[in-house]
DRENFIVO-630685 format. One record per atom (N, C-alpha, C): y, x, z; residue in one letter. Coordinates in pm, whole numbers, padded with zeros to 5 digits, always signed. Layout:
N
YXZA ...
% end
This chain:
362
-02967-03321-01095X -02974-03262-01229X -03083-03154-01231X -03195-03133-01341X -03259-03057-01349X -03226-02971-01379X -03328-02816-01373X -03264-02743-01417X -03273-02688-01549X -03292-02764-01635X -03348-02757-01803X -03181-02811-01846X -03154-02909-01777X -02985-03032-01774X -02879-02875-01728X -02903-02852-01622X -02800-02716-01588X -02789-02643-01695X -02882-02567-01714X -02898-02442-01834X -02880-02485-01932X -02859-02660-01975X -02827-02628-02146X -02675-02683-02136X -02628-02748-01983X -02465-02766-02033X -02388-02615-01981X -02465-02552-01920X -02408-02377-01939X -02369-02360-02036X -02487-02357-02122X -02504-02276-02300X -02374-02372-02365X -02358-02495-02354X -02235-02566-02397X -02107-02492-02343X -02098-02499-02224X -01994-02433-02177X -01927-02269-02241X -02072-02230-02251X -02054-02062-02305X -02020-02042-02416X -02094-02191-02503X -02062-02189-02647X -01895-02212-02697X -01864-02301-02589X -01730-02383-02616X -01594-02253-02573X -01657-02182-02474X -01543-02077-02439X -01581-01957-02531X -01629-01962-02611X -01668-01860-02701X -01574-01889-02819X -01589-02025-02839X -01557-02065-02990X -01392-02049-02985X -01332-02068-02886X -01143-02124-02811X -01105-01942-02794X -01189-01908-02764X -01170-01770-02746X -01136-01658-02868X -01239-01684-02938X -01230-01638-03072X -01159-01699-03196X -01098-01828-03187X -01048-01888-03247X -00855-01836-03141X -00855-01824-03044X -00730-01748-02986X -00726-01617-03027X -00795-01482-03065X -00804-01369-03152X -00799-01411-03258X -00793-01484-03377X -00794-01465-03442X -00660-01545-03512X -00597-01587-03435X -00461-01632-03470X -00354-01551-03361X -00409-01468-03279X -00350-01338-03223X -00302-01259-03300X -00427-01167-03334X -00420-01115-03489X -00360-01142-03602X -00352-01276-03617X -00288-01294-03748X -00130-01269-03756X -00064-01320-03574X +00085-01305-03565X +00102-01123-03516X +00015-01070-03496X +00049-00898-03492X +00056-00839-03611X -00037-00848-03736X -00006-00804-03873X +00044-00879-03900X +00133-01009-03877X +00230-01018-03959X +00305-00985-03925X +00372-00943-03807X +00495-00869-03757X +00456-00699-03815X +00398-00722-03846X +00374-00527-03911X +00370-00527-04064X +00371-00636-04090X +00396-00662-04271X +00549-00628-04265X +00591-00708-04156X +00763-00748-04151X +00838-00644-04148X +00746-00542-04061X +00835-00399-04021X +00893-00384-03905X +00772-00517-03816X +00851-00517-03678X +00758-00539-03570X +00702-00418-03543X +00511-00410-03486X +00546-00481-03350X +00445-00504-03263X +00444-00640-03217X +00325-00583-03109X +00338-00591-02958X +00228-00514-02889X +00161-00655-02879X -00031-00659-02847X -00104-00780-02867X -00065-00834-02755X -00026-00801-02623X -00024-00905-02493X +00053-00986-02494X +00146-01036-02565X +00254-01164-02537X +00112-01252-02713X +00114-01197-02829X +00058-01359-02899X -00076-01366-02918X -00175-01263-02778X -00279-01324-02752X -00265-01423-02606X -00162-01346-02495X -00186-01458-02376X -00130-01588-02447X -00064-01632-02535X +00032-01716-02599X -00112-01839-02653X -00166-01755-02751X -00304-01811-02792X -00374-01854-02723X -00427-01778-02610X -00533-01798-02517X -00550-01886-02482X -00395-01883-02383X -00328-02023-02265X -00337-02139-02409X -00271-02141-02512X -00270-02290-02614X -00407-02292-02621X -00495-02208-02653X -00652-02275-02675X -00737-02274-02547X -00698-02223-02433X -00752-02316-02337X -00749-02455-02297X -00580-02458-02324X -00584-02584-02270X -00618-02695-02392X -00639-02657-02486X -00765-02748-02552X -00845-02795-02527X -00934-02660-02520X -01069-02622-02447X -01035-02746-02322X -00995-02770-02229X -00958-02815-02107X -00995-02985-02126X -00935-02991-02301X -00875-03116-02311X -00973-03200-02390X -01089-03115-02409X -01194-03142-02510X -01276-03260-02446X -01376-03208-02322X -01410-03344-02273X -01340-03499-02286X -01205-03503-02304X -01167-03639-02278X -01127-03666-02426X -01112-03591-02517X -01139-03607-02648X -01248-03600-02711X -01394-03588-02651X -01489-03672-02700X -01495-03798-02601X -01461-03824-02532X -01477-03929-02455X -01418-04058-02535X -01284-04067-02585X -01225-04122-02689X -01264-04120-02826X -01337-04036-02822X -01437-04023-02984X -01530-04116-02992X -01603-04159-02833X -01750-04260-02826X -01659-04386-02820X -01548-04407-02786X -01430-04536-02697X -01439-04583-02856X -01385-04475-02932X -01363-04581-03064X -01395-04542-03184X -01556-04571-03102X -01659-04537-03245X -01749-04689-03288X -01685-04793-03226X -01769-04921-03237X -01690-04967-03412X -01585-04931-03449X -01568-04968-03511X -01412-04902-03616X -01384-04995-03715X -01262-04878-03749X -01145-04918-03711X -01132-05033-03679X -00969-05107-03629X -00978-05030-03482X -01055-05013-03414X -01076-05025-03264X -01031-04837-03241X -01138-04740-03386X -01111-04634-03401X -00963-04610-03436X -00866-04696-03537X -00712-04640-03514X -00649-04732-03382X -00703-04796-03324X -00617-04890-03197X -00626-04755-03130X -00713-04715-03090X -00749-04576-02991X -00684-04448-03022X -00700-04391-03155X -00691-04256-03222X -00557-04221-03225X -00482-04359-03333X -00359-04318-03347X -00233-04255-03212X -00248-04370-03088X -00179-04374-03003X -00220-04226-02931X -00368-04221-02904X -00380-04117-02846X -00363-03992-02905X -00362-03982-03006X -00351-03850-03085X -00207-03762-03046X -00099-03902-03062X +00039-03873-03050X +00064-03826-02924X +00020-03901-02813X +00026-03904-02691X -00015-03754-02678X -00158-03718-02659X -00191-03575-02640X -00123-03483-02716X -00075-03487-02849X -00015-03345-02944X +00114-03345-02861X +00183-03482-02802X +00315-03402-02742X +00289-03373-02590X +00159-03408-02522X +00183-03334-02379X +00167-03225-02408X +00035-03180-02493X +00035-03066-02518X +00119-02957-02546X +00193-03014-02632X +00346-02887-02686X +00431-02933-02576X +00466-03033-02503X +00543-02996-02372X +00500-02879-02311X +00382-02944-02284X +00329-02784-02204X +00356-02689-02202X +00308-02630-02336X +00301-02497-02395X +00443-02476-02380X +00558-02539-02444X +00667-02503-02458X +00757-02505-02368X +00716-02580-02264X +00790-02531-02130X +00762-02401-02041X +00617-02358-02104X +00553-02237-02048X +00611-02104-02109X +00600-02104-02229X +00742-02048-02311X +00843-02016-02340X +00933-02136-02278X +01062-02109-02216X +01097-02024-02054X +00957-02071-02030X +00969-02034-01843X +00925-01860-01886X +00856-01821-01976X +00795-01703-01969X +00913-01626-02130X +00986-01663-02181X +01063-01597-02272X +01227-01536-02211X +01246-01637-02119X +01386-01630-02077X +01460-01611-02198X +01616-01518-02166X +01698-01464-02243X +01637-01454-02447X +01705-01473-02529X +01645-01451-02692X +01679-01320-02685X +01568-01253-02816X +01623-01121-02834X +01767-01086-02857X +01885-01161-02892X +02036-01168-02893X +02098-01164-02766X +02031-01151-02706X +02105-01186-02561X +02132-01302-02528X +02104-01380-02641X +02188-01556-02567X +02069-01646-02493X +02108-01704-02378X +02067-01839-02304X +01966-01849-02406X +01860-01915-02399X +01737-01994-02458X +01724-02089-02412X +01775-02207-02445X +01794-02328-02333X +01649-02375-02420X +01613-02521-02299X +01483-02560-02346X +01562-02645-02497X +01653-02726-02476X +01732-02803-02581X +01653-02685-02743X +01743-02640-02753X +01753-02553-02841X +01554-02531-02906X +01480-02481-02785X +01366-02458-02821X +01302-02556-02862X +01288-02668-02825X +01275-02819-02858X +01265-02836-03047X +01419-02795-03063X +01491-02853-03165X +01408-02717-03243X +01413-02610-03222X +01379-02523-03301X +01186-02528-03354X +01161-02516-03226X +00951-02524-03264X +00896-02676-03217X +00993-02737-03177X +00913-02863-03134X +00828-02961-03233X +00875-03006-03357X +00831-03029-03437X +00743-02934-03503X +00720-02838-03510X +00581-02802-03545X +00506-02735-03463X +00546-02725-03332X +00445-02738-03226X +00368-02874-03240X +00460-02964-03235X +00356-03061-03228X +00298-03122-03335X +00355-03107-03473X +00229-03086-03556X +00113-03029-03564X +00147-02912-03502X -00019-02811-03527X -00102-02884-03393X -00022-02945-03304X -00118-02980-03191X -00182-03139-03270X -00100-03217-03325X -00196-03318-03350X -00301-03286-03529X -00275-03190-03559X -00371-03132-03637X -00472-03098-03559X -00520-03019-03472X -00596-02996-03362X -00656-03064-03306X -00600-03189-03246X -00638-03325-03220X -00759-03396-03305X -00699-03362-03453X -00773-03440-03562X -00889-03352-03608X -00868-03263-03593X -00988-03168-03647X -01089-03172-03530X -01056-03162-03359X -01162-03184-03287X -01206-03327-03285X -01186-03390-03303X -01167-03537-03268X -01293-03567-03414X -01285-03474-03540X -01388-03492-03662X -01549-03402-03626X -01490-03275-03537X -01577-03165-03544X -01701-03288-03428X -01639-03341-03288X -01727-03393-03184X -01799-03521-03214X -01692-03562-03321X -01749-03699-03373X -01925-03643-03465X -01864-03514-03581X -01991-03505-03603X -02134-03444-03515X -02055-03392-03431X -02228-03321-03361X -02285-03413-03282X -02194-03495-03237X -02212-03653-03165X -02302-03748-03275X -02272-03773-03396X -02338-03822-03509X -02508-03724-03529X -02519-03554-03558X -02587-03488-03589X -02708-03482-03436X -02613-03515-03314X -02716-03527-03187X -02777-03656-03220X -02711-03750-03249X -02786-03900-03256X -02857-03896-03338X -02845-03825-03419X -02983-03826-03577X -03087-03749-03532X -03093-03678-03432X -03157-03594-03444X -03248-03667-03305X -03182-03682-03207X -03281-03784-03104X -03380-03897-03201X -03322-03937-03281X -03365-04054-03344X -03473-04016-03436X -03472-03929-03437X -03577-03852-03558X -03696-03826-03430X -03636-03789-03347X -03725-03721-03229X -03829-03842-03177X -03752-03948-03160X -03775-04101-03103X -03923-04201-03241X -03860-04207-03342X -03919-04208-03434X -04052-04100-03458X -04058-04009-03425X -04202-03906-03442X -04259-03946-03340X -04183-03956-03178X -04293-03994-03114X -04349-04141-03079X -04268-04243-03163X -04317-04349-03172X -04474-04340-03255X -04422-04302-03399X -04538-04239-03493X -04669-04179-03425X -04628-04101-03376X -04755-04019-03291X -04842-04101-03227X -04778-04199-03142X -04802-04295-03050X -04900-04384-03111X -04844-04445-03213X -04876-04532-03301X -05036-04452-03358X -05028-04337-03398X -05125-04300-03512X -05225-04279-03381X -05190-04206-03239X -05311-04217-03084X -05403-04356-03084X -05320-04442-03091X -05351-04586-03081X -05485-04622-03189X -05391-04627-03303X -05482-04657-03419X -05625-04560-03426X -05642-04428-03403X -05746-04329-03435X -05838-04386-03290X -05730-04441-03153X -05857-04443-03048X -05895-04628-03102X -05829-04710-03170X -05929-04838-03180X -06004-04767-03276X -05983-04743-03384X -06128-04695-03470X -06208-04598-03393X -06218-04490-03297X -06290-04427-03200X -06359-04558-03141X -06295-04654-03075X -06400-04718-02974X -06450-04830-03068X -06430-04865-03211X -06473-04930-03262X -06650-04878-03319X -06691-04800-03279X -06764-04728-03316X -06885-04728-03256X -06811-04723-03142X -06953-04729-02946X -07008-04861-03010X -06949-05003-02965X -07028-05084-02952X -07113-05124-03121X -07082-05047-03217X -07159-05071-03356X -07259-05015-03341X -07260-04892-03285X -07341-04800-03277X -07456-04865-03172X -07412-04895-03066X -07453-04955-02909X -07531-05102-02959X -07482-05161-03040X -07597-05235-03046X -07690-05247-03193X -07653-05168-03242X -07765-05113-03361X -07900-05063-03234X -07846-04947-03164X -07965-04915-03098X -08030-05008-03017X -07943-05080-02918X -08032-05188-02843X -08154-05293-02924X -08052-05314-03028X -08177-05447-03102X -08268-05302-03172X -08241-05221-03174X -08379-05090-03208X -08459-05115-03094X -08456-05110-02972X -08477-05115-02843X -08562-05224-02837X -08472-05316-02857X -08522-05432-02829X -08662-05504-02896X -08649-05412-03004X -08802-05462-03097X -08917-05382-03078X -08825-05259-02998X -08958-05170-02908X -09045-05196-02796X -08951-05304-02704X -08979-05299-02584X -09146-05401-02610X -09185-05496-02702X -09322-05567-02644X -09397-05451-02737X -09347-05380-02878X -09455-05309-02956X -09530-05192-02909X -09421-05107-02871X -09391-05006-02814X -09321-04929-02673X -09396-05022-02523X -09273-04994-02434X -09252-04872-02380X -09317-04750-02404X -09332-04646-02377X -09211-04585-02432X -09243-04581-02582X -09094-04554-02690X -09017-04622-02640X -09005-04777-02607X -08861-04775-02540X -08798-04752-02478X -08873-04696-02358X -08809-04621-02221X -08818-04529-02277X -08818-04409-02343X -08790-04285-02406X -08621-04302-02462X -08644-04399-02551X -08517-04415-02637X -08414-04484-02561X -08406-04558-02466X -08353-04578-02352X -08244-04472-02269X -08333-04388-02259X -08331-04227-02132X -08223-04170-02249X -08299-04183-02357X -08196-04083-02463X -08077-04148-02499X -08045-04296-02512X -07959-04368-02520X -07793-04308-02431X -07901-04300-02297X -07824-04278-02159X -07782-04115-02195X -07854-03998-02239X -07780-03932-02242X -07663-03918-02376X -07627-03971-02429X -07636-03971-02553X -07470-04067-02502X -07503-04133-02430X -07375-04223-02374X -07249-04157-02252X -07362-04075-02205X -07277-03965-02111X -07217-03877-02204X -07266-03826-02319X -07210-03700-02382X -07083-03777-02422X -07039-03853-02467X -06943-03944-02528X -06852-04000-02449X -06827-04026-02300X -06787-04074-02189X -06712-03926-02145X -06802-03808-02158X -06695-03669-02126X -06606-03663-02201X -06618-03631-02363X -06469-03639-02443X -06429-03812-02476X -06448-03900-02388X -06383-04061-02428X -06207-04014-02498X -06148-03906-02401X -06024-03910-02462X -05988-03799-02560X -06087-03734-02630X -06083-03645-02728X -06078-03715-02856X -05930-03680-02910X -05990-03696-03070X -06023-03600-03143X -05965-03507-03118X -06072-03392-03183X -06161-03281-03062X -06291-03227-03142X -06375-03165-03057X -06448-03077-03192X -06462-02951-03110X -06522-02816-03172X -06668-02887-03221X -06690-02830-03353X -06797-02880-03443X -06938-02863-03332X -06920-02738-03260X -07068-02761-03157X -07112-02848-03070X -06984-02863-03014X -06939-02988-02943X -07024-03159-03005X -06974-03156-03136X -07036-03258-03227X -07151-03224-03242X -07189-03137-03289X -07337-03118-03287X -07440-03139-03177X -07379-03115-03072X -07459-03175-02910X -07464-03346-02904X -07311-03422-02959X -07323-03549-02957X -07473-03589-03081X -07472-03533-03182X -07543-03588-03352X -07688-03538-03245X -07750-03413-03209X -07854-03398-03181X -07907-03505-03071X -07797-03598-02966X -07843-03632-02888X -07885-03774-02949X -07801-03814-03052X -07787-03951-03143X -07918-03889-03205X -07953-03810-03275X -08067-03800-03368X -08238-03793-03280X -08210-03732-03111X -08333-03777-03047X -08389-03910-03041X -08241-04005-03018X -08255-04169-03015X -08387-04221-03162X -08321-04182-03245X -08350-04205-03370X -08507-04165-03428X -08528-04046-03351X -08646-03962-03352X -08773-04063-03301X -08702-04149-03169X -08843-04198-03125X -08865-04329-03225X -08727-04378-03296X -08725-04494-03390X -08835-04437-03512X -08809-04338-03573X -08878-04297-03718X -08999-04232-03647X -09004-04164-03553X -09153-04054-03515X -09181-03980-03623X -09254-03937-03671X -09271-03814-03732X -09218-03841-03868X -09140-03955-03912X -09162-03975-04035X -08957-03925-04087X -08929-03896-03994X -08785-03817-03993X -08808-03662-03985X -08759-03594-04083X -08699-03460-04080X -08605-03416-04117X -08507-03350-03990X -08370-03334-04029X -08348-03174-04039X -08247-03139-04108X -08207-02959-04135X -08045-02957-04119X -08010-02878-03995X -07898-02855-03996X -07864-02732-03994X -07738-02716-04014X -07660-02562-04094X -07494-02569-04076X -07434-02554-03974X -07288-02534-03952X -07270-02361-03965X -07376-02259-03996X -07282-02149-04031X -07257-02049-03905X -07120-02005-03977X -07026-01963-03863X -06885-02102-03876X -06911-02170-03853X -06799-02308-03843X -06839-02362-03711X -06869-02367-03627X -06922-02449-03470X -06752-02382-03390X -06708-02324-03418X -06556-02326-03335X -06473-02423-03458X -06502-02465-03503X -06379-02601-03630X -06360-02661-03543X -06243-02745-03562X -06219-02883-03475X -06246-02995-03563X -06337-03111-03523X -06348-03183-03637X -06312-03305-03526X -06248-03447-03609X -06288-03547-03545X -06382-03590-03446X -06370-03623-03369X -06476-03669-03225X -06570-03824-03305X -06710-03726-03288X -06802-03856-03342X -06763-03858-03499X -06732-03763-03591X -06719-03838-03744X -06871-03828-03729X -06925-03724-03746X -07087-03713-03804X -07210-03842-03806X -07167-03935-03686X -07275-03990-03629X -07239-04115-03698X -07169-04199-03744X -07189-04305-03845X -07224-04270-03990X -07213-04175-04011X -07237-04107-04173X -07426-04087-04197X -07435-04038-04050X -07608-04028-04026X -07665-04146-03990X -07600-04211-03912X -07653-04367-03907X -07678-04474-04045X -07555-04427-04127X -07576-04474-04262X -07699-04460-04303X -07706-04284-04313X -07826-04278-04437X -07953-04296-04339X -07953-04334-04232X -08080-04346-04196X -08079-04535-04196X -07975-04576-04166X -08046-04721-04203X -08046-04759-04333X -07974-04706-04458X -07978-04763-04596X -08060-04646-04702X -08075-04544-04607X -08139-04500-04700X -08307-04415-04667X -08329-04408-04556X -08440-04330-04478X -08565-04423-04402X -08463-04575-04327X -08543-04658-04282X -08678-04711-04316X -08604-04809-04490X -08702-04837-04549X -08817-04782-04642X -08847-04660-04639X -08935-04520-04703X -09061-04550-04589X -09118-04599-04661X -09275-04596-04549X -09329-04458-04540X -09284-04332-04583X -09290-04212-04563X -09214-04134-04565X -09102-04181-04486X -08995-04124-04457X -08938-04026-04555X -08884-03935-04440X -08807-03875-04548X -08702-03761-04502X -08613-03635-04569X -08560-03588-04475X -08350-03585-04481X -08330-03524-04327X -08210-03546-04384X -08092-03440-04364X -08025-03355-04416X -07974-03238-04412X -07813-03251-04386X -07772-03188-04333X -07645-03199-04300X -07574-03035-04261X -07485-03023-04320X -07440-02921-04341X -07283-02893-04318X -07245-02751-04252X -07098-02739-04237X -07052-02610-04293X -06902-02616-04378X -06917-02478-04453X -06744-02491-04462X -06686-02332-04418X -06524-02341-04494X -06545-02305-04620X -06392-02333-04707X -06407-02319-04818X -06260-02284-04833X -06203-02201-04833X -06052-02149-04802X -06022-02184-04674X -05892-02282-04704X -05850-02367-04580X -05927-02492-04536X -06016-02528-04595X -06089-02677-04557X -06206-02642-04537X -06241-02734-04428X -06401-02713-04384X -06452-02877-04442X -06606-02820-04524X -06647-02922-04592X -06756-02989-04478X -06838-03100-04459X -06884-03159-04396X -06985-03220-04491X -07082-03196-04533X -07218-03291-04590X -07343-03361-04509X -07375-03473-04512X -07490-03547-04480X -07553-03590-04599X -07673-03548-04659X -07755-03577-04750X -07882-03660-04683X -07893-03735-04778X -08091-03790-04779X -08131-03784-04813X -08296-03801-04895X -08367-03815-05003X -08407-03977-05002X -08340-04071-04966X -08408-04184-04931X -08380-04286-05048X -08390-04416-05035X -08332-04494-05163X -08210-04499-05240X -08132-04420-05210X -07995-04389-05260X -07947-04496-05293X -07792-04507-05381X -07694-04611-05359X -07759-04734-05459X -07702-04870-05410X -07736-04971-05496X -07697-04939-05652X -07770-05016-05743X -07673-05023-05868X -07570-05065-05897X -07517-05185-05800X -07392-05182-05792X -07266-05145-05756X -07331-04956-05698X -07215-04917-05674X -07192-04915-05498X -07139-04818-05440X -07126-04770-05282X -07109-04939-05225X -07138-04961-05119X -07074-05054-05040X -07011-05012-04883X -06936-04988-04869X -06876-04944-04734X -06910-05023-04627X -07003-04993-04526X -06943-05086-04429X -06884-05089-04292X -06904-05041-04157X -06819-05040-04065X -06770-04927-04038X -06915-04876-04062X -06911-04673-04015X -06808-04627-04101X -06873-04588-04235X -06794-04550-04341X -06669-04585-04386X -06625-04707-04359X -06479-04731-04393X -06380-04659-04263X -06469-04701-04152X -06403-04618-03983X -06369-04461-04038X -06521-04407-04053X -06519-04243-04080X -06328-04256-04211X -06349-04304-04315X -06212-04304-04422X -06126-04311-04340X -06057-04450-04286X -05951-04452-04204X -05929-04395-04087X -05999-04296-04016X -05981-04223-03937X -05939-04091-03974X -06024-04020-04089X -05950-03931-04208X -05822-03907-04210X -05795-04078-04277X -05652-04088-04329X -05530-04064-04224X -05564-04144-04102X -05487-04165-03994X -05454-04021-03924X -05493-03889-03942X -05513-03796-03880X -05493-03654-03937X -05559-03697-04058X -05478-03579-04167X -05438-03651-04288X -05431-03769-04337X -05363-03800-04436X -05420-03728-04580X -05290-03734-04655X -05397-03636-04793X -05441-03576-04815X -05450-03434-04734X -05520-03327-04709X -05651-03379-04656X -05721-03491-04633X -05884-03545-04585X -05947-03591-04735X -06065-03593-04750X -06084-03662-04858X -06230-03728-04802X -06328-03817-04893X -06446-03819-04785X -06524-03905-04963X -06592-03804-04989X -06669-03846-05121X -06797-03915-05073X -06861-04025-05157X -07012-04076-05128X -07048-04086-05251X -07165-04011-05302X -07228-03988-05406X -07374-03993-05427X -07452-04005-05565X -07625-04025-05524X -07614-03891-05581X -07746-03844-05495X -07762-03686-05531X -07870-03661-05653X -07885-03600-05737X -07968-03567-05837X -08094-03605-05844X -08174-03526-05717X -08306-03572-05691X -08335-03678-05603X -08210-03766-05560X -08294-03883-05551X -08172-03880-05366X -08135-04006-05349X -08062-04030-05236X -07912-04010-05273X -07865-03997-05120X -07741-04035-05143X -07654-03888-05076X -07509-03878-05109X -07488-03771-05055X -07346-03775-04984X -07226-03774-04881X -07154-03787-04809X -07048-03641-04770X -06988-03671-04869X -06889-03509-04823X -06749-03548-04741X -06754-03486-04659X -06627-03490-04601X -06534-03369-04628X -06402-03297-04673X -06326-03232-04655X -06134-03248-04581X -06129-03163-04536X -06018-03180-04423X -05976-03041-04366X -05849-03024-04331X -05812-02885-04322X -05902-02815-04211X -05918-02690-04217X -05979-02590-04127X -05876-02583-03977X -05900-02593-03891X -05839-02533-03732X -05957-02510-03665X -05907-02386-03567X -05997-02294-03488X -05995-02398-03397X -06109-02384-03279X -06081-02354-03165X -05978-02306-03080X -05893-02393-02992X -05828-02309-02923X -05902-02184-02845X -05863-02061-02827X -05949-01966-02697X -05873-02017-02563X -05789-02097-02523X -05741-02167-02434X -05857-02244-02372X 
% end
């Protein structure tokens, strides 16, 4: 048994002799003022040890009355095959008990006469052993429910971390769905370099490679500090640099936001976008700005272009951009939003918003 298992059936234990305890004071109490209502005061040591000893041996009797609580909980015939018999059974060992302990510890009546057990029997036996199978029934409801309120509550527990599990899963296939889109956009870039240009291709190559290491350190990050991202986008935007050559100019601006936690890799399909649909085809290029800013609780995320901006028919999503959405969704849910818009003077524009978190200093 661990010791997390020790220390919390203590706290049960402490709880349970707490509750028998105080529930024995307080029906102590109740038989001392009433003998002082009566006019016939009453010292506390005979109907608290009286109490005590009856609610210990409750207390005593409790384990095997939840034990019979799980026996005949499959069903309700099975629950009175079990309940009824046992109920009876325990309320009269119980008041045997007590009432032989009673007799052994009362002797002589205040009259002077014999106190035979006969007599005591006939006198409290019947509602001794009523109040004991009242007792019976009330623990037998109280264990059934925390027994019910523990199972709901594992199950809730079981259920979140299925969920969790589930939502790890889903955020890392859209994470690795990403490498090889990305991975071979650049190669066939590569690849149309290598007879034109083989110089540029071994450049863009080298940068490929670092660019593949930065991404291989957080493989199991889903989220990473905005600077963090910014080391991955600058190393993705050298790649890109030897693709466009001078005819790319980019402007970036995170602020004071580089401790945010943002998604691992959102930035770099959003920039891949506007550089293949909207920057590529510009025989004089063009530039592209990207920007990070809080705004209360949400940190906003923009990638702008000036390049051919959206068709007339309206956004078309395709691997990146629907990934970047459902990764959103999967991670913060309604609180993400992720707008694509043409900007005024010409291109297209990409907002992301999603709640603000620091940096751990951990």
């Amino acid at each position: 048994m661990s010791e997390t298992d020790r220390t919390h059936k203590l706290k049960i234990v402490a709880l349970a002799f707490a509750f028998w305890t105080v529930l024995a004071l307080s029906y102590a109490a109740s038989s001392v003022l009433g003998s002082i209502s009566e006019g016939r005061p009453e010292t506390w040591f005979r109907p608290l040890s009286w109490n005590l000893i009856d609610f210990y041996l409750w207390m005593a009797l409790t384990p095997l009355v939840s034990w019979l609580g799980q026996v005949g909980a499959q069903s309700w015939r099975r629950f009175c095959a079990v309940h009824i018999p046992c109920s009876v059974l325990l309320a009269a060992a119980q008041s045997a008990v007590m009432l032989c302990l009673f007799f052994a510890w009362c002797g002589p009546n205040p009259k002077g006469n014999v106190l035979t057990l006969t007599d005591l029997l006939h006198n409290e036996g019947v509602y001794k052993f009523h109040l004991s199978l009242l007792t019976y029934w009330i623990m037998l409801v109280v264990l059934r429910g925390l027994a019910s309120w523990r199972s709901l509550r594992d199950e809730r527990v079981r259920n979140a971390q299925l969920e969790t599990r589930l939502a790890q899963s889903q955020l890392q296939v859209l994470r690795m769905q990403l490498q090889p889109h990305f991975l071979f956009n650049t190669l066939n870039a590569i690849s149309a370099l290598t007879i034109a240009d083989p110089a540029q291709a071994k450049l863009m190559i080298a940068r490929l490679s670092d660019f593949l290491r930065l991404t291989l350190e957080e493989r199991h990050a889903q989220q990473v500090p905005l600077s963090r991202e910014m080391q991955f986008l600058e190393s993705y935007l050298g790649i890109q640099k030897v693709r466009f050559q001078d005819r790319l100019v980019t402007h970036v601006d995170v602020g004071d936001s580089g401790h945010a936690m943002v998604p691992s890799l959102i930035l770099q399909p959003l920039v891949e976008n506007a550089l293949r649909h909207g920057l590529l085809a510009k025989t004089d290029g063009g530039a592209l700005h990207i920007v990070a800013r809080r705004i209360d609780d949400d940190l906003h995320l923009s990638v702008e272009d000036d390049g051919l901006g959206l068709p007339p028919t309206g956004p078309v999503e395709g691997v990146g951009l629907s990934n970047t959405r459902e990764r959103l969704q999967a991670m913060f849910g309604d609180k993400a939003r992720m707008d694509l818009s043409r900007r005024a003077s010409g291109g297209t524009r990409v907002e992301l918003r999603f709640p603000f978190v620091a940096e751990s200093s951990s």
